[in-house]
N, C-alpha and C positions, 0 to 999 in steps of 0.2 A: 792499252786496255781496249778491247773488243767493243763495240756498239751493243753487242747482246748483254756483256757485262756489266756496261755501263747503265741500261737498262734495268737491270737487275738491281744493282747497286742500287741507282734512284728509288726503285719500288722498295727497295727493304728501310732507307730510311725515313719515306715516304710514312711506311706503315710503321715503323717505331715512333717517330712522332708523333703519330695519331693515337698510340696506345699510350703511350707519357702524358698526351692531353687528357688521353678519355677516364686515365686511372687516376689523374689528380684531380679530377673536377667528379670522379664516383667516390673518390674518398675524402676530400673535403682535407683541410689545411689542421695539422698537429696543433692544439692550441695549448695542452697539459698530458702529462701521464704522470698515473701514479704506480711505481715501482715495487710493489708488494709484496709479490717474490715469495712469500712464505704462511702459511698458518698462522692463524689466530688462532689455538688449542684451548684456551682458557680464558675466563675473564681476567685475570690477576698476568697473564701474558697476550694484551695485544696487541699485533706489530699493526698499526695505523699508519698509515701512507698519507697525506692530503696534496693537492696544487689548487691553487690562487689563479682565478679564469673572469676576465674583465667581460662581461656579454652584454648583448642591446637588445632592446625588444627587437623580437621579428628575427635573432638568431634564430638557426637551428642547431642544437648542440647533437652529433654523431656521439655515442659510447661503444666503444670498440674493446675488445681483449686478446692479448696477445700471451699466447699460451702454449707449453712446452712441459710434458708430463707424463710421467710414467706411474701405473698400479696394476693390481691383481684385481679380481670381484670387480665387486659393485664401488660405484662411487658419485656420491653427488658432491656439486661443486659450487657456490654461492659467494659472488662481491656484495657485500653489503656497505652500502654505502649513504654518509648522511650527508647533507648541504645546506650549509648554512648562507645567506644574503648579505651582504653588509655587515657581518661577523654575528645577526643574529638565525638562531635556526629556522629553517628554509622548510624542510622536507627530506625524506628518504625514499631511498629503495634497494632494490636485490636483484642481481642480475646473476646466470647460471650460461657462465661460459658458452658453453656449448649448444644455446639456443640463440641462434646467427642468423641473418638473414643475409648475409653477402657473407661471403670467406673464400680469403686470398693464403695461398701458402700452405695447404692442409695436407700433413703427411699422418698416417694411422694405421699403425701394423699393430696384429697381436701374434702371439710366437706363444705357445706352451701357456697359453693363456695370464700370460703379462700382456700390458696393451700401453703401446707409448704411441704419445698422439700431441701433436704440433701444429698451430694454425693461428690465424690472425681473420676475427671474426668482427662483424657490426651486430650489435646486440639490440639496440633501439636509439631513437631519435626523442630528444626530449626539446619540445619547443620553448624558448624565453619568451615571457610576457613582458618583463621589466627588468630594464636596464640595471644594472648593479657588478659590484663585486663579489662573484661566485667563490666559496669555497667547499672542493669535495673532500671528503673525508673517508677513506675506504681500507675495509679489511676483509681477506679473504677466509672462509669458514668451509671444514668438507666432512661429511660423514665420517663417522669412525674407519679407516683404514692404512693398517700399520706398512702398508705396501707402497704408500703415496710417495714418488719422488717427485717435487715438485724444480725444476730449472727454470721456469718461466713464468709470471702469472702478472702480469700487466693489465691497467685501466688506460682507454687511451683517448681523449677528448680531442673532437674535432669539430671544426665549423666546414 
């Protein structure tokens, strides 16, 4: 091996390293996902995902979505999700995939006006007061559209 190569070599693992460090300390450690995958169409049909998240005051809990999808038109898209404390209810909220503030992975073509769109997003940062056993509770909800192919629809919790 050459001197230039070896050079070379050094600087490329030099820089994968650095980007291994800098992307696990920007995305923070998997703590729960909840794997939901599908529609909730109906009250009488809904598919409820939950995971069990041990947190301490002064976390910061990351919610992220991992998502993989295809439709026609229009579409709106909403995790709704409740959180209960120490098995008593906590609080909710709504999160609408597609409003991210970091996204890693985002591929999004439209062809004859189908539009399939894939990507792994950070949705919000929700800070812990109080130490407890977290449970989240979430199902996905989307405008009426008979076009929706859903492959992906992930909740993903990180510290």
């Amino acid at each position: 091996m050459s001197l230039a190569s070896f050079k070379c070599l050094k600087i490329a693992i030099i820089l994968l390293s650095f980007t291994l460090v800098f992307s696990c300390g920007l995305t923070g450690e998997e703590v729960g996902r909840l794997k939901i995958n599908a529609l909730s169409k109906t009250e009488d049909q809904l598919i409820i995902k939950e995971e069990h998240v041990s947190l301490k005051k002064g976390d910061e809990l990351g919610v992220w979505s991992e998502m993989d999808y295809k439709y026609e038109g229009e579409l709106a898209l909403r995790f709704k999700v409740e959180v209960l404390k120490n098995g008593e209810p906590f609080g909710a909220f709504e999160i609408d995939p597609t409003d991210k503030n970091i996204t890693f992975k985002e591929m999004k073509s439209s062809f004859n006006g189908k539009i399939d769109w894939s990507f792994t997003g950070k949705n919000t940062t929700i800070p812990i007061k109080e130490d407890g056993d977290y449970t989240f509770k979430g199902i996905l909800v989307a405008s009426e559209n008979p076009t929706l192919e859903i492959n992906k629809a992930e909740l993903v919790l990180k510290k």
